[in-house]
N, C-alpha and C positions, 0 to 999 in steps of 0.2 A: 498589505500586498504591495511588494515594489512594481512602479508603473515605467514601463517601455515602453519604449516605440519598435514597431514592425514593419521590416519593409519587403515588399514581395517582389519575387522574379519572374521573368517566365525564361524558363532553362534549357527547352530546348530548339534548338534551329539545325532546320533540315537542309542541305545543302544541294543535294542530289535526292528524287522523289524517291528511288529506289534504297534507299540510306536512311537512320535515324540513331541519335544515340541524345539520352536525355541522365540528368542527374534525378535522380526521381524523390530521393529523401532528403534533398537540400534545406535545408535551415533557412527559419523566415529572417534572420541577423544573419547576417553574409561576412561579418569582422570578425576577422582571424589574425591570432599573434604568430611572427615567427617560429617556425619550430612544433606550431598545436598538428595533432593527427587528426586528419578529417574523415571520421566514416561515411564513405558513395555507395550509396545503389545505384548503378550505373545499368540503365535499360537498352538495348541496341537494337538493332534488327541492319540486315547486308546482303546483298546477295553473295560475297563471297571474301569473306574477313581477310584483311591483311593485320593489323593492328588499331587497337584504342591506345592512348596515351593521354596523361594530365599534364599540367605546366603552370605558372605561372608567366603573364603579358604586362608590361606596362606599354601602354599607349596615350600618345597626344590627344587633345582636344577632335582632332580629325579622324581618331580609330588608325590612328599609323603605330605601327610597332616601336618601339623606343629601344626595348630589353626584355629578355627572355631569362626566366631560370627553371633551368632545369628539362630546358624543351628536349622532347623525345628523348627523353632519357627513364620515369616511370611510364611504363607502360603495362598495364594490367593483363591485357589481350594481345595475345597474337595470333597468328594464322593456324595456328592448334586449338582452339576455341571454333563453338558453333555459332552458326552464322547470325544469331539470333540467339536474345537470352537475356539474364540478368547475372550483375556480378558483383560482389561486395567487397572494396576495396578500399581498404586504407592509406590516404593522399596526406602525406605530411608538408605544411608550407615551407620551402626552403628556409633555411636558416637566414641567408643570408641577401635576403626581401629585406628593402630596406621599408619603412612605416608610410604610410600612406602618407602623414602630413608633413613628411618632408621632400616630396616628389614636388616637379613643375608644376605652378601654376595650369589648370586644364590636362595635367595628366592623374592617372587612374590607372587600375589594375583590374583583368579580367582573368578568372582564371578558366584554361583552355581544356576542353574534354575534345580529344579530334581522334575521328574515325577516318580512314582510309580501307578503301575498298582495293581487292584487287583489279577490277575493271576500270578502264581507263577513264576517269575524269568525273570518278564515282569516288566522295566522302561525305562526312556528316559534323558538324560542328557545336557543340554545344555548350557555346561561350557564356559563363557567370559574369558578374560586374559584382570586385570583393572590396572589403577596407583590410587592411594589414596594420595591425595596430599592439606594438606591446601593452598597451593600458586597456584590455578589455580585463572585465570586473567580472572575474567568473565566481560560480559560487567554488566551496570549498568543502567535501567531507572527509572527516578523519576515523578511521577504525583503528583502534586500540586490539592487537590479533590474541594478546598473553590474556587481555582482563574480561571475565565473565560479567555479562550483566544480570542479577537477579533481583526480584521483584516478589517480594513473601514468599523466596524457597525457590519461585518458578523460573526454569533457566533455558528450557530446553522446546528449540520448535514442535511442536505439536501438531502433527498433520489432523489428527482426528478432529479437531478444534478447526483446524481453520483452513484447509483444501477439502473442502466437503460439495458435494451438489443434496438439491433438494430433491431427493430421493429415496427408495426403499427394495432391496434385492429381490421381493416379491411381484411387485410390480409388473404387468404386460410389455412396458414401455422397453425393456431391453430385448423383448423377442421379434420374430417378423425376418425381414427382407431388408438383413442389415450389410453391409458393405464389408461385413469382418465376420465369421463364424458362430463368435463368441464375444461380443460387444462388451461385455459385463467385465472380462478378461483382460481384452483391448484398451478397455480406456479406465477400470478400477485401478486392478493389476499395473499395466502400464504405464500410467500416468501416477498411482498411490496417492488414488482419492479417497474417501471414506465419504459415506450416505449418511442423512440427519435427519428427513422430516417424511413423516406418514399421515395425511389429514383424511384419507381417505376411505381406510378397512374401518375403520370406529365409525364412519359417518356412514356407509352404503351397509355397515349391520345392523344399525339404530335404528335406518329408515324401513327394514327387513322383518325390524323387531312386532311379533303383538304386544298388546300391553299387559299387565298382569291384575286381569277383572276388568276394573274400569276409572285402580287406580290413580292411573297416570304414571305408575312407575312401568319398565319394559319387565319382560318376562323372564323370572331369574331362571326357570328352567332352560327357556329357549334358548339365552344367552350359554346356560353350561355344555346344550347340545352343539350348539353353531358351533363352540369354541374347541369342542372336542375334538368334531368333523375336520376343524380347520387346522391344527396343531397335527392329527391324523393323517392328514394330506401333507403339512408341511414336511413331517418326519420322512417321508418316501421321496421329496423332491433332494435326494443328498447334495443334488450340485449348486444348490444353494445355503449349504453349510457354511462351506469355506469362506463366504463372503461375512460371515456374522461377526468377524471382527471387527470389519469396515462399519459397521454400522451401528454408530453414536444415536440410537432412534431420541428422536422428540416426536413422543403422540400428540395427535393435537386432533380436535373436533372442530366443524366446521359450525358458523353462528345459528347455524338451521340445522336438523330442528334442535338444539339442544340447547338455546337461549329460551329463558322461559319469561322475560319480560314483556315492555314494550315492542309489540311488533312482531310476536314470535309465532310460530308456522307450525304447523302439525308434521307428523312423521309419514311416511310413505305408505302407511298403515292408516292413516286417516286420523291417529291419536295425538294429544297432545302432554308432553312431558309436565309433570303439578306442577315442578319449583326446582329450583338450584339442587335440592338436596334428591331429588329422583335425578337428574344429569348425572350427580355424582355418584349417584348409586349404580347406576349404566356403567359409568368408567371405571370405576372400582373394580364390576363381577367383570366388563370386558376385559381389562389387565390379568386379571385370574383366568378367566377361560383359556383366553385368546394366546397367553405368553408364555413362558415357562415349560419346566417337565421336554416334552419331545418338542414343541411349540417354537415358537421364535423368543430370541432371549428378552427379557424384561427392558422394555422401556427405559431410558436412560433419564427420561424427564416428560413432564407432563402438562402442555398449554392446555388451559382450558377450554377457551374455543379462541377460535382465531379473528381476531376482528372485531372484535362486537362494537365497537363504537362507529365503524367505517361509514355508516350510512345515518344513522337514527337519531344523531347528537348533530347536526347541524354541519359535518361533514368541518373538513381540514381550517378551514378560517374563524368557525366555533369558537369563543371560549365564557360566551354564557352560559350553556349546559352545564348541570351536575351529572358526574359519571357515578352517584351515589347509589343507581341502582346494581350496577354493573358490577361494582364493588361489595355488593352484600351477595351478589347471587355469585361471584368469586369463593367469598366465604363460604357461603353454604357447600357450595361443589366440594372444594378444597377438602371440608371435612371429610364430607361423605365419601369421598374417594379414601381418603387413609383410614377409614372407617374399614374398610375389606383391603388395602396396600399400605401398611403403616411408613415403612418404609420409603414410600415412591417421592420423586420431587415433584412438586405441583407449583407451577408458578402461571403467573399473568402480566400483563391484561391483555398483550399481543396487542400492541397500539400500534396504528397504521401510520398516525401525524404527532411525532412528538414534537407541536408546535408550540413549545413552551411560552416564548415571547408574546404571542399571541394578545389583545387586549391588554396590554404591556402587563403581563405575566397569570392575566385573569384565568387564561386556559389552563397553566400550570396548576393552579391552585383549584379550579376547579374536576381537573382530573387528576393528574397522575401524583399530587399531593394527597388529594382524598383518598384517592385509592390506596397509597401507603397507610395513609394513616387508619383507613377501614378495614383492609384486607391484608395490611404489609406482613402480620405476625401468622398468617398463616398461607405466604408467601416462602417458597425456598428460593426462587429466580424472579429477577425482572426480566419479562420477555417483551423485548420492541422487535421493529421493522425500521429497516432504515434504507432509502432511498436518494439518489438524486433525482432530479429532472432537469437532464439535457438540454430536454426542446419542448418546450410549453407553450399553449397559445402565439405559436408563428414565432418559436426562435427563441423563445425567454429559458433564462436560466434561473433556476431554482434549487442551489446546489447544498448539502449538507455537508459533502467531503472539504476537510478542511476545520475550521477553525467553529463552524456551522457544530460539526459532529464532535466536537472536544467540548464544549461546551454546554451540552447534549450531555454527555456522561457527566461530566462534571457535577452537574446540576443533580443527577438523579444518586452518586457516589455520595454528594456528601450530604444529600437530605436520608441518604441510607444511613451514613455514618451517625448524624444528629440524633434520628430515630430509633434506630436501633442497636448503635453501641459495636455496627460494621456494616461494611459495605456487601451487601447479598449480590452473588454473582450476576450476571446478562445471558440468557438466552438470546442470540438474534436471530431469531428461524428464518429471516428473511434479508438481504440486505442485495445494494448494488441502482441499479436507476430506473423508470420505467420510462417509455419511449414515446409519449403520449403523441407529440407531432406526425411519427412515423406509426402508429400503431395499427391503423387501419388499413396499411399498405403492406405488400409484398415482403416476404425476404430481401431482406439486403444488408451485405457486409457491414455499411455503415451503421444500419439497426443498430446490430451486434458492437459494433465499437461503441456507441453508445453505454453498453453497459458493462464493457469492457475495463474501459477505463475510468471507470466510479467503482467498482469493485478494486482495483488494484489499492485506488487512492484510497476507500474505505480500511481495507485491509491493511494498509499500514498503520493507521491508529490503532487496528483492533490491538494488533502485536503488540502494540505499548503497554496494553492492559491483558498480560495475559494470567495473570492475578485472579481477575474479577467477570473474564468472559468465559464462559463454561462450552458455551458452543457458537458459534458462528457461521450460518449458512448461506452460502450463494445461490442467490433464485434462480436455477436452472434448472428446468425441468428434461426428464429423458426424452421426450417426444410431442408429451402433451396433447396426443389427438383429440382429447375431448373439450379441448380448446379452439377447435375449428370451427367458425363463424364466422357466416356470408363470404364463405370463398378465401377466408385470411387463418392465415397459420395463426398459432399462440406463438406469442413475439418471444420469450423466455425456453426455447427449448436447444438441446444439445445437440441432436439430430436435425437434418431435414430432408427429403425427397430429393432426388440428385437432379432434379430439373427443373428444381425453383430456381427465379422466380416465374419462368417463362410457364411452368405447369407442375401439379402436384403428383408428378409419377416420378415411377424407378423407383431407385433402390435407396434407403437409407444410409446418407452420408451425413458425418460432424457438420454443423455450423462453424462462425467465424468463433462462437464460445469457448471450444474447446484450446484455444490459442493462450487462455488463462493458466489451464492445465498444462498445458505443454512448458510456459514460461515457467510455473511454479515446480516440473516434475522434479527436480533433482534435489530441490532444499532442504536440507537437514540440518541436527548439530545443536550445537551449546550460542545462546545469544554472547555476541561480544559486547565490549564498548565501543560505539559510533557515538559521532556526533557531525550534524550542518548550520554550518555557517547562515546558510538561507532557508527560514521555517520552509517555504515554498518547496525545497528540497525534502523528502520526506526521505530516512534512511533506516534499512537494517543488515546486521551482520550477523552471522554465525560460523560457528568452525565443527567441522567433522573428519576428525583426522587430522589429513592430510589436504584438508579441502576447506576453503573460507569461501562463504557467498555474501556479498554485498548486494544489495539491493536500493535501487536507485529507485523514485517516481516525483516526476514534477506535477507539483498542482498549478502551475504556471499554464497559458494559452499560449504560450510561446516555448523555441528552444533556448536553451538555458545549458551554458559550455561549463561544464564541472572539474576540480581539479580533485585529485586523488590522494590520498596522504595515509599512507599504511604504517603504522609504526608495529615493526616487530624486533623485540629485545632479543631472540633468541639466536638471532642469525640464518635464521631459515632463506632459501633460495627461492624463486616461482619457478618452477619448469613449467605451465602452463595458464594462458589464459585466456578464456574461452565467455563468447557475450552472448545473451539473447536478450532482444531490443524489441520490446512491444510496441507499436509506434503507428497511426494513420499515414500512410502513403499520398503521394501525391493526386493519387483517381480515388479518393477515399474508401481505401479499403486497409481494414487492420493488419498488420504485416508482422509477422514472428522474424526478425534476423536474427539467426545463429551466426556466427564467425569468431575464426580465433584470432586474438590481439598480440600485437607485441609485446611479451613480457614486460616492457618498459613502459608501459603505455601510463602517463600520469595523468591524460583529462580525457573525457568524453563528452560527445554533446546528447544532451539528455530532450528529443524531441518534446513538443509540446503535449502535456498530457501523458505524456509514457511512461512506462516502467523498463527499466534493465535492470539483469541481473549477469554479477558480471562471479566469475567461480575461478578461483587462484588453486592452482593445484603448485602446493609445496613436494620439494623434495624430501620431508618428512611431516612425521606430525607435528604438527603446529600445537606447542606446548601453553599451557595455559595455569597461569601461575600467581595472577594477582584477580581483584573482584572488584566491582562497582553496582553497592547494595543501594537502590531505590526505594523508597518509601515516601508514600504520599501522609502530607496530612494536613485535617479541615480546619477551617476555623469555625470557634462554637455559632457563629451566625452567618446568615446567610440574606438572599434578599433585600437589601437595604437600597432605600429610592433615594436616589442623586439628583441634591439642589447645587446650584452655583456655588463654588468655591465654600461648601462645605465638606469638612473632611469626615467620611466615615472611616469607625475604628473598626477593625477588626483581631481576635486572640488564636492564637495558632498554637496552644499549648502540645509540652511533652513531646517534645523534638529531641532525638538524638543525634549526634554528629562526630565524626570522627578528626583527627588532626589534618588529613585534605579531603577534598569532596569537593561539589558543587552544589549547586540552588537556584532552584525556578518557583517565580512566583506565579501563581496561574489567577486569574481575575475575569470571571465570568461577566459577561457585559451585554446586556441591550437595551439598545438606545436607538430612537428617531434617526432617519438618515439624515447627515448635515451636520450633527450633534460630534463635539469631540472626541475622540478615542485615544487621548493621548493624558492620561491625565497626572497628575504630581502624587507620587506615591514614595513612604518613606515605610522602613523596616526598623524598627527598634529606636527612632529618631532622626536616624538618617534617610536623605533622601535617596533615591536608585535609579538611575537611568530607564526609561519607557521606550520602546524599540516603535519605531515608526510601522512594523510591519507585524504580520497574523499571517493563519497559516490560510492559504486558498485566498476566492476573490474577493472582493468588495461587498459582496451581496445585494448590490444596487438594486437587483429586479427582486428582492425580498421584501415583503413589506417593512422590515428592518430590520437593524443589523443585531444578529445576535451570534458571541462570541467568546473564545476566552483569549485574551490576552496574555500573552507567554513573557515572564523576562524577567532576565538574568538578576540574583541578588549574589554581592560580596560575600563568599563561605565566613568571613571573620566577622557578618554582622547575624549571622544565623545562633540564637540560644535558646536554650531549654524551652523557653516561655517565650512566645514573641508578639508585639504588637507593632501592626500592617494598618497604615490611612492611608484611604485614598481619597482625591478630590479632583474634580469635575471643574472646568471654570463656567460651565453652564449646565439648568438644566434638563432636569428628562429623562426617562428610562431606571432602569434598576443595576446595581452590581449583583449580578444572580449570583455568585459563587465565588471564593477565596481559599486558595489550595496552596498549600507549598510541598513541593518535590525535590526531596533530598536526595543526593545522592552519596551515598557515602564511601570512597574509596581505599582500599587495602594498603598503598602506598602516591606517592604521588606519579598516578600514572600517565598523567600529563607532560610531564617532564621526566621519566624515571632515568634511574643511575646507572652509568656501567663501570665509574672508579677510574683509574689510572689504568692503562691495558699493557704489558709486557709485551715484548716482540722477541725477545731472544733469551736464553738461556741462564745467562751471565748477570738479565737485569740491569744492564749495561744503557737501556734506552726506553724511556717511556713517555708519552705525551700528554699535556696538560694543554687546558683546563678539561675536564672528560667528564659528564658532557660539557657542549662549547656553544657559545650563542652567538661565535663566529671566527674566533681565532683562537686555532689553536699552538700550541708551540712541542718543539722537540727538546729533551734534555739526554744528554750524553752524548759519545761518540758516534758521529755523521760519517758513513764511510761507504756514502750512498750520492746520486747527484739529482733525482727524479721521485717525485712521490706520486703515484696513481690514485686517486679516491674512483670509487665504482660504488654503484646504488646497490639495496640488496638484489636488486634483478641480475647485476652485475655487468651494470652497460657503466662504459667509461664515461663521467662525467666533468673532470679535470684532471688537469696534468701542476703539479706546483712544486716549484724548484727545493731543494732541502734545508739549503742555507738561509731560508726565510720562515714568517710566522706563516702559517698556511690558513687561510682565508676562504669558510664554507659559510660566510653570513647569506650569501644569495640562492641557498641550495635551502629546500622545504624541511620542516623537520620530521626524522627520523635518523633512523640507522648507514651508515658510511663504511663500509670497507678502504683502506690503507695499504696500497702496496710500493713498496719500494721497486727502483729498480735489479735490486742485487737480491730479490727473493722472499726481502721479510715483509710482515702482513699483519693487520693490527686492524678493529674497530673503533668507531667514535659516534655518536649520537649528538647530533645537533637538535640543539631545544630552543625556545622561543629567546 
């Protein structure tokens, strides 16, 4: 993690008590280069508006004014606006600000937000203190718009996968006294969510069940009647047809009573299930009763019970426990279920704490290794949970998003791959943060940002792997009433009473939750090529049509100014660009901004923690013509414990690669805090640059760090066969895992070609070098005095005389339009 400094403000000054205007989503880094656009939420209140207006102030040592640019000349508001309100505007620092460290001594720069009221001697001021600085180090992401990105075949965003809540169309929680007619409508429909997890009808019929005599199996008749009843009634409710496409089900049972080990509990009947193989003989005939024919359609996938290790095994800091029992009563089920569903996918263990590190790796090896290795072959999914923790014990962080949760996979992909000859996909029935600090308390927005923003950042790994994750659920329950305990809502719900927190009546209204869905509603389309300069940057792209969505989220605690870099071969235009910015406000409340941007708009500032999603509406469809094929692959060992400045080897066999591509080394890592993370690693003999940074924070309040480390290998040292050392100059801890990710490219889409370009008829004139990595030149007859270059947005970027070499070293790479003054017009592509 790259480490900053943060400096805060307070933004706004009242001038007159009747007046107020405040910047409200101000960035905690206030250094801005000439020329950057600055997105304001500018909050006001007046009793009777004349205008708001922004500016830039240099001022002496004394707060005296020196120089103004730009004074009352943007002005966002005027006396056509209410008196009161919020407005989202885009403040671009003048051009021609000269940098902060070449001002006087004692002078500075504030930039002015000033309200005037129409009433006499009535405004409001609310002056910033800025740096102006061309050398701010932004980061940088690049979308490739022509090249597909695929991953074994898989190309294409998948909402059923990964905009889900934890839900079920049957369910009560979408009826009642809701704020919209048709909730189900409102926010499936509307929002084009799809539902994932059902723990509840298998668990309240089991506990319903007699047993059958007194053998501890449930009653295969009662089970045929219940199920009949229930398929019977389903078939008459039609208006919950239409929703069965939305729903990805994952059955799941709850650890009671359907654990038959250690600790296990009798049924609501008073009985208790014999063994793993009467559970499965329950989920078996329930799947046949209960689904199919007029019924609800079959199960998409099948937990066996949810949790089981949650409490019993010495809870999350554990890692002397064997999960050995857990793991045989897995088996047993697993059978007995395809015993009566041959077909069904049955996966486990639903692990609450995959705290592999743990005992520097004890826990790993005594659970979710044993379990592979007991239960893995009659496994179809690995089914986790995955969580951060916000606010723990008074404020601690305890975060997995990030370099935490790649590592995570990592670990469990390539003991899959070792094992069993491929990686078996991921059920995550659950993911996103729990609120433990805030949990006993009321409703509130912040709650909800809480888990707001660990889903986003979770969700962007997921995408990486969309290969290997089958389904991915966001813990959001519809209402959750029967989560109500000692006066406190269940913190996880979609809904809430329209008079929380102050009391639990009225009417059913969204939480701050739903701001996820609203961010995600419009994503579709074929993955492109992206790629960020700063892990901390997390990125993805897609095209649909006529429509490319980028998708931004910082794992960063600070704002973080991003620059844009779209390369499109084809010449396509943007008619549109439109943002929505998930982001904590300044009264810490989760904020959705919509606003449309300047087609020109080359950077953003990506608040702390948030996500934007920024949607380019070309003027046509955005053609898609070249590929960048990914494939991961293992090395045959894994786990190996790091002593001081010894190297371990590891073999990366049966690598393919094409004539360009690229290559990530990924190096799963934990180790004691204090311990180095940097360590000397060579690929085939040669040594490779070690990137000082991971993706997310430090993990200092983790009992240690555990990670993988990302970074970059030369495409010309990657072969068939490859051998990877690493070494540690101290030691400690284990290298959990060794991955390389190729990517294999169609042409070189990094630099691609568009040849020498024609302008006229005759062939009379054509320019060189094409593409140009800075100068390019004219050959033939000049009968011209002016050359225009314009971006594809088609904003004028320079003017360059004819009669000279024309000079676009300073300009980002991409695409360049050429126009002459006398008509003619021609591209060029500037490359690195």
């Amino acid at each position: 993690m790259n480490k900053i400094s943060i400096f805060f403000f307070l933004i706004s000054c009242i001038i007159n008590a009747q007046s107020s205007v405040s910047w409200t989503n101000a960035p905690a880094n206030l250094t801005f280069s000439p020329g950057q656009q600055i997105p304001m939420e500018i909050t006001y209140s007046t009793p009777d508006l004349s205008y708001v207006c922004v500016w830039v102030r240099e001022v002496d040592e004394f707060n005296s004014k020196v120089a103004e640019y730009g004074a009352f000349q943007t002005c966002p508001l005027n006396n056509t606006a209410p008196n009161s309100g919020v407005v989202n505007y885009n403040y671009t620092i003048p051009v021609n600000v000269p940098e902060s460290s070449t001002l006087n001594p004692g002078h500075s720069y504030i930039l002015i937000i000033y309200l005037l009221d129409n009433t006499p001697n009535t405004s409001a001021n609310g002056s910033v203190d800025i740096t102006v600085s061309s050398n701010v180090l932004n980061s940088k992401v690049t979308a490739t718009l022509n090249a597909r990105h695929t991953v074994e075949g898989f190309e294409q965003f998948d909402r059923s996968k990964f905009i889900t809540i934890h839900a079920n169309q049957t369910e009560n929680g979408w009826n009642g006294s809701n704020f919209t007619p048709d909730l189900k409508d409102h926010f499936l429909n509307g929002y084009d969510v799809y539902m994932g997890r059902d723990t509840g009808g298998i668990t309240w019929n089991l506990n319903q069940m007699p047993q059958e005599g007194t053998t501890g199996y449930a009653s295969a008749s009662e089970i045929t009647r219940r199920g009949t009843n229930s398929r019977n009634s389903y078939a008459l409710k039609t208006d919950l047809h239409p929703y069965e496409v939305r729903n990805n089900l994952v059955l799941a049972g709850q650890k009671h009573p359907f654990w038959t080990g250690e600790g296990q509990k009798q049924t609501g009947k008073g009985w208790y299930l014999a063994n793993g193989t009467a559970t499965g003989d329950y989920m078996g005939r329930y799947i046949n009763a209960f689904h199919g024919g007029n019924g609800q359609p079959l199960p998409a996938f099948v937990e066996i019970i949810n949790e089981p290790a949650y409490e019993h095994l010495g809870g999350p800091n554990d890692y002397e426990h064997s999960l050995q029992e857990v793991a045989d009563f897995h088996n047993d089920v697993a059978l007995a279920i395809k015993n009566h569903v041959p077909n069904i996918k049955v996966g486990g263990y639903t692990t609450a704490f995959p705290n592999f590190e743990k005992g520097d790796f004890q826990r790993w090896d005594n659970r979710w290794k044993l379990f592979m290795d007991v239960a893995g072959e009659n496994m179809d999914f690995w089914s986790i949970h995955i969580y951060d923790f916000p606010s723990i014990n008074g404020g601690k962080k305890l975060l997995r998003s990030g370099s935490n949760l790649e590592a995570t996979f990592d670990m469990m992909e390539q003991y899959s791959q070792m094992k069993f000859n491929r990686v078996k996909p991921f059920v995550i029935s659950e993911y996103g943060a729990q609120m433990h600090d805030y949990s006993k308390q009321q409703w509130s927005p912040y709650r909800d940002w809480l888990h707001l923003k660990a889903q986003n950042a979770q969700l962007m790994s997921f995408l990486d792997r969309p290969n290997t994750i089958a389904s991915a659920i966001n813990f959001v329950i519809v209402k959750a009433e029967w989560g109500y305990n000692d006066g406190i809502p269940y913190n996880h719900r979609l809904m809430r009473k329209e008079n929380e927190p102050v009391s639990y009546s009225g009417r059913w209204v969204y939480t701050d939750m739903v701001k996820f869905y609203q961010l995600w509603q419009n994503v579709n389309g074929t993955r492109i090529d992206t790629f960020s300069d700063d892990l901390d940057i997390q990125v993805e792209g897609y095209v649909d049509g006529n429509k490319v969505y980028l998708i931004l989220n910082n794992l960063k605690f600070s704002d973080v100014n991003v620059d844009l870099n779209l390369v499109e071969t084809q010449g396509g235009r943007i008619s549109t660009l439109n943002k929505k910015h998930l982001y904590l406000n300044g009264s810490n409340v989760p904020t959705l901004l919509e606003a449309s941007l300047d087609i020109n708009t080359a950077s953003v500032t990506l608040n702390a923690e948030s996500t934007m999603i920024l949607e380019y509406t070309f003027n046509n469809a955005v053609v898609i013509n070249e590929s960048n094929t990914e494939t991961k692959y293992y090395a045959t060992s894994y786990l190996q414990p790091i002593e001081a400045n010894q190297e371990v080897s590891f073999t990366v066999n049966g690598v393919t690669k094409n004539h360009y591509g690229e290559a990530v080394l990924r190096i799963g890592t934990g180790r004691p805090h204090g311990l180095s993370l940097k360590p000397i690693i060579t690929c085939n003999g040669t040594e490779i640059s070690v990137p000082e940074n991971w993706r997310g924070d430090d993990q200092l309040e983790r009992e240690r760090f555990f990670g993988t480390l990302e970074i970059p290998v030369p495409f010309d040292l990657i072969q068939a066969n490859n051998t990877i050392t690493v070494k540690f100059s101290d030691t400690g801890g284990h290298i959990s895992t060794t991955t390389l990710q190729v990517y294999n490219f169609s042409s070189d889409i990094r630099n691609p070609t568009l040849g020498e370009v024609e302008i006229d008829k005759d062939n009379s004139i054509v320019i060189y070098p094409n593409p140009s990595t800075g100068i390019i030149n004219l050959k033939g007859p000049v009968n011209f005095q002016e050359i225009l270059i314009y971006s594809i947005t088609g904003k004028l970027i320079k003017v360059s005389k004819a009669n000279a070499p024309i000079d676009i070293s300073n300009l980002t790479n991409g695409i360049y339009f050429l126009k002459t003054n006398t008509g003619l017009s021609f591209k060029v592509l500037k490359i690195k």
